[in-house]
C-alpha positions in Angstrom: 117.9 79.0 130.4 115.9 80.8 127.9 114.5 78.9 125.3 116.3 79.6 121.8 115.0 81.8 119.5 115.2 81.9 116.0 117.3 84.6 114.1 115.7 86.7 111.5 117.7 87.3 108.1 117.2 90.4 107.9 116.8 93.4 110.2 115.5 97.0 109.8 117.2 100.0 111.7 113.1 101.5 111.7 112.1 101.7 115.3 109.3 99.2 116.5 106.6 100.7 117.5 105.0 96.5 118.1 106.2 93.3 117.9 105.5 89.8 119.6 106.9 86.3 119.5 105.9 83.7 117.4 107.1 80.1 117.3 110.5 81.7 118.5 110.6 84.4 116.1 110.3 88.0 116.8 108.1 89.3 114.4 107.7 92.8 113.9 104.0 93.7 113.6 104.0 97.7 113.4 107.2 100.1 113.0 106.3 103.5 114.1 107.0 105.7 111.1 106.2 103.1 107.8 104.4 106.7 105.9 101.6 105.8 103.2 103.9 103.7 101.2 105.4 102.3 99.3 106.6 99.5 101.8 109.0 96.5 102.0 107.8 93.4 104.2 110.3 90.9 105.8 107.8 87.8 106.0 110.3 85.4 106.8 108.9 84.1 109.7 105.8 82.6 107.3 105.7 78.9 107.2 107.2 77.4 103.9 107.0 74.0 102.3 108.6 72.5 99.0 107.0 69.9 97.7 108.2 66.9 95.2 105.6 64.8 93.7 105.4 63.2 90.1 101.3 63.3 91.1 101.1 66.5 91.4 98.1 66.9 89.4 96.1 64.4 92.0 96.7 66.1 95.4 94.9 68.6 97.1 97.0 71.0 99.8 95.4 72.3 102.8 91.9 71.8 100.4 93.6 73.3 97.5 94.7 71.7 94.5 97.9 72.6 92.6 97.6 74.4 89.8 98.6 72.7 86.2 100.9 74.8 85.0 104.4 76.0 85.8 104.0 79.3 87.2 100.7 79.3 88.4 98.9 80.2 91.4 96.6 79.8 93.7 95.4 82.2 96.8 92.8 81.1 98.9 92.4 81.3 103.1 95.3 83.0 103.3 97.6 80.3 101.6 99.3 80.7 98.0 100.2 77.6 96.1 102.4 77.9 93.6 103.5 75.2 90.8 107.1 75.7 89.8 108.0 72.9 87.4 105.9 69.7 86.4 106.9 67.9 89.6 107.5 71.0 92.5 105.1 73.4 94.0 105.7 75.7 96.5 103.0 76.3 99.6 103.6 79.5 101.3 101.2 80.4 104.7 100.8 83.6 104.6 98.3 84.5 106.8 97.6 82.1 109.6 100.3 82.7 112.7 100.2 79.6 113.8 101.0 77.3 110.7 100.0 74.0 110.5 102.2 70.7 111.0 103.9 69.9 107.9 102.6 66.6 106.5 103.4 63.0 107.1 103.4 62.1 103.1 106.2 61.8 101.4 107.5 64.9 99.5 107.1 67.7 101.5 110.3 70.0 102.9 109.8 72.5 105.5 111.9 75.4 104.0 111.0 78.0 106.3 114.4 78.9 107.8 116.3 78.7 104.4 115.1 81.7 103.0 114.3 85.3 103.1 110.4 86.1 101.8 110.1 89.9 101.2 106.7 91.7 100.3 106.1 94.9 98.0 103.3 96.8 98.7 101.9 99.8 97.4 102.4 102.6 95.1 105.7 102.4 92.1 106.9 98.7 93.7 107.0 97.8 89.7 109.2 100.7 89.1 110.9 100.1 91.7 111.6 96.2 90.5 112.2 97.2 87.4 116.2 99.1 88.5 116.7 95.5 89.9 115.6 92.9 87.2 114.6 92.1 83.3 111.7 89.8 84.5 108.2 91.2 83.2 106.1 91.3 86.2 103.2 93.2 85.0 102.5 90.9 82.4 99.3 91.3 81.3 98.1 87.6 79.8 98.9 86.4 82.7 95.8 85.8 85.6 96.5 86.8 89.0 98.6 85.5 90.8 101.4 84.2 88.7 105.0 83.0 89.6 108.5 84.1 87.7 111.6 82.1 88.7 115.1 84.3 87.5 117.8 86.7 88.4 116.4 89.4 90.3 119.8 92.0 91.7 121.7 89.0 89.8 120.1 86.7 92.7 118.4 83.9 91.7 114.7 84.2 92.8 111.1 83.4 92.8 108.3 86.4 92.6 104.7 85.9 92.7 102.8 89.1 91.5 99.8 89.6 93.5 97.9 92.4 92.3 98.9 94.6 88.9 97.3 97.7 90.2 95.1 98.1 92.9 93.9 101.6 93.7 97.2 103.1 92.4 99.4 100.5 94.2 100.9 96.9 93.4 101.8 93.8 95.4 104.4 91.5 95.2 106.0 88.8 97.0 109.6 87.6 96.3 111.9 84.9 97.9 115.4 84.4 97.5 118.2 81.9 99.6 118.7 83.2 103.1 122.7 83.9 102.1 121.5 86.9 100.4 119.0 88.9 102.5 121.2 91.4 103.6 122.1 92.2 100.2 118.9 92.0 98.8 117.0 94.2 101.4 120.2 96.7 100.8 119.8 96.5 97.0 115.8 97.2 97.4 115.6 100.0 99.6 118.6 102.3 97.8 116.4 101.3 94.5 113.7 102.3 96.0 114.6 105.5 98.3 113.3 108.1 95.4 110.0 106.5 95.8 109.8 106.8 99.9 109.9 102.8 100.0 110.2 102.2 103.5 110.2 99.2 106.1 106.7 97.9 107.1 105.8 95.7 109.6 103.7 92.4 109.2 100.5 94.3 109.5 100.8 95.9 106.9 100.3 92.8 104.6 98.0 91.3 106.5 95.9 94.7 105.3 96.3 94.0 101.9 95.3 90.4 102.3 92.0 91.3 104.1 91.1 93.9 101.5 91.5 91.1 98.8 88.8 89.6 100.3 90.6 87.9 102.9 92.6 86.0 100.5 90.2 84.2 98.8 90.1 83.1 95.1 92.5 84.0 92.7 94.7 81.7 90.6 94.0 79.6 87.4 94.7 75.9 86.3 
């Protein structure tokens, strides 16, 4: 028998042009016709931990400590940290392919398979998230990155802006419960279609990570 492989929760009728598997999911590294952008990611397969602590303040995760305040981040090696209430921060891996174990201590929830993570990359992503949701994500007192929780397509979500503007194009990464994927992906790419937003595959981030200096810095307490 072949071993199981894990289902992705959402799926793009774009036809591969590369993909390989990864702890038993298919990942789709390259489509063949993505264009110059703007794109939409499915990073679902990224390893995902909740974490619960009252000491949040006093722990360090994978070498990086949580930021101080709600909404927060912090990006560094390719990992983004985000606190999302005095006592629960969210780690996201978003570069490594091979995430590590999740940790012995107390407090920690792999939440991998129970969502949908999504990407935006490129040029007019912020007008095209601004058809599907009130949320100001281009807020400019804000330091990069920085974390919204709220109704995005009347889905409750989480979005962590990564980058304003950068050479004409934004960033943004966006999670939401796995239930809705389909719906959301749908509700993105019709918002999206007068813009060109089409499916990219993973490489495509990974680009954008390297040419923030390979994820490094960012964040505040």
């Amino acid at each position: 028998m072949g071993e199981l492989m894990r289902q992705p929760p959402v799926t793009f009728p774009s036809q591969l042009l590369k993909s390989e598997i990864r702890r038993h999911w298919r990942v789709v590294i390259a489509y063949r016709d993505e264009g110059p952008g703007p794109w939409l990611v499915d990073l679902s397969h990224k390893a995902r931990w909740d974490l619960q602590d009252n000491r949040l303040d006093e722990l360090t995760i994978q070498g990086l400590t949580v930021p101080k305040t709600p909404g927060r981040c912090r990006l560094e090696n390719r990992i983004l940290v985000s606190r999302l209430t005095p006592t629960q921060a969210a780690v996201w891996h978003l570069g490594n392919p091979d995430a590590p174990e999740l940790p012995g201590q107390e407090g920690y929830t792999d939440i991998s398979e129970a969502g949908v993570l999504l990407s935006l990359l490129g040029p007019k992503v912020f007008s095209i998230m601004e058809k599907l949701t009130a949320l100001d994500l281009l807020l400019p007192n804000r330091k990069i990155p920085f974390l919204l929780q709220g109704p995005f397509a009347q889905v409750p979500c989480q979005i962590v802006t990564l980058a304003r503007e950068k050479r004409g194009a934004g960033a943004l990464l966006l999670t939401c419960a796995r239930g809705y994927a389909r719906d959301m992906t749908h509700a993105i790419m019709a918002a999206g279609a007068e813009f060109g937003l089409r499916p990219a595959g993973e490489s495509a981030f990974i680009r954008y990570l390297e040419d923030l200096n390979d994820g490094s810095g960012g964040g505040a307490p």
